[in-house]
N, C-alpha and C positions, 0 to 999 in steps of 0.2 A: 078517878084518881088524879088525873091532871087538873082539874077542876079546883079542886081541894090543896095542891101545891100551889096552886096562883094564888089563890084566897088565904095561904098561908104566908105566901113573901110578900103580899099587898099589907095583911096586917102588921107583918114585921118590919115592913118600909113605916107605915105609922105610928108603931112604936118605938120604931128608929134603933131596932135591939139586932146588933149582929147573928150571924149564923154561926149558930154553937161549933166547934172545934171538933173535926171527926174522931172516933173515938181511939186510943192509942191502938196503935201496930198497925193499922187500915194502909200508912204506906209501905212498909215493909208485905205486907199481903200482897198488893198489887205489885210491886218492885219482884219480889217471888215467882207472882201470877207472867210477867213480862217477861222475864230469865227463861220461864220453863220453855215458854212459846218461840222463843230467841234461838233456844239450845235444839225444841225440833226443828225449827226451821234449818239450824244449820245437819241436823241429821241429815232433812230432806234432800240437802244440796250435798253430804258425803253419798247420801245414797246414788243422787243421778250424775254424780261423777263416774262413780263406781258402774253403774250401768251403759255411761257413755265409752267407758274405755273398753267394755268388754262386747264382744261381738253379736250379742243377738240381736240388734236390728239391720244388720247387712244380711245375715243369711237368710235365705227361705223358712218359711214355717211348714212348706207341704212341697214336695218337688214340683217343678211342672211337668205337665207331657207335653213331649215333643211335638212341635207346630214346623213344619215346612214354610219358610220365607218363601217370598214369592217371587215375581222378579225383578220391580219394583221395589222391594225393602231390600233385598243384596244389592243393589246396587245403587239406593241411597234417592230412589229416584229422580236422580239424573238421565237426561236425555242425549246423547250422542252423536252430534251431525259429523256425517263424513264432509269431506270438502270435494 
């Protein structure tokens, strides 16, 4: 196919004949085509507003079970010289 487009705009550079005029509405189509893409994009962004204000990602998804610190992590480990 690509083969065929070259050998097409080589003959048209020789007979020196411009590239015919797309056909009418083609830019209203794509201008259409762009809006639509536009308008989910901004969905996209009410939607992860909306998800950022609301809290499911702070809270847990499953409780934990309770793990005993050690004593080392209560107290940051930090080590304590007397003088």
């Amino acid at each position: 196919m690509a083969f065929w487009s070259e050998v097409r705009s080589i003959v048209r550079w020789l007979l020196r004949r411009p590239d015919p005029p797309p056909p009418p509405g083609t830019g209203d189509t794509i201008q259409a085509a762009e809006q639509h893409a536009a308008r989910q994009r901004l969905l996209g962004q009410a939607q992860a507003e909306r998800l950022r204000n609301s809290r499911w990602w702070s809270e847990p998804t499953q409780p934990n079970a309770y793990v005993p610190l050690t004593l080392g992590q209560r107290t940051g480990y930090q080590v304590r010289y007397d003088r």
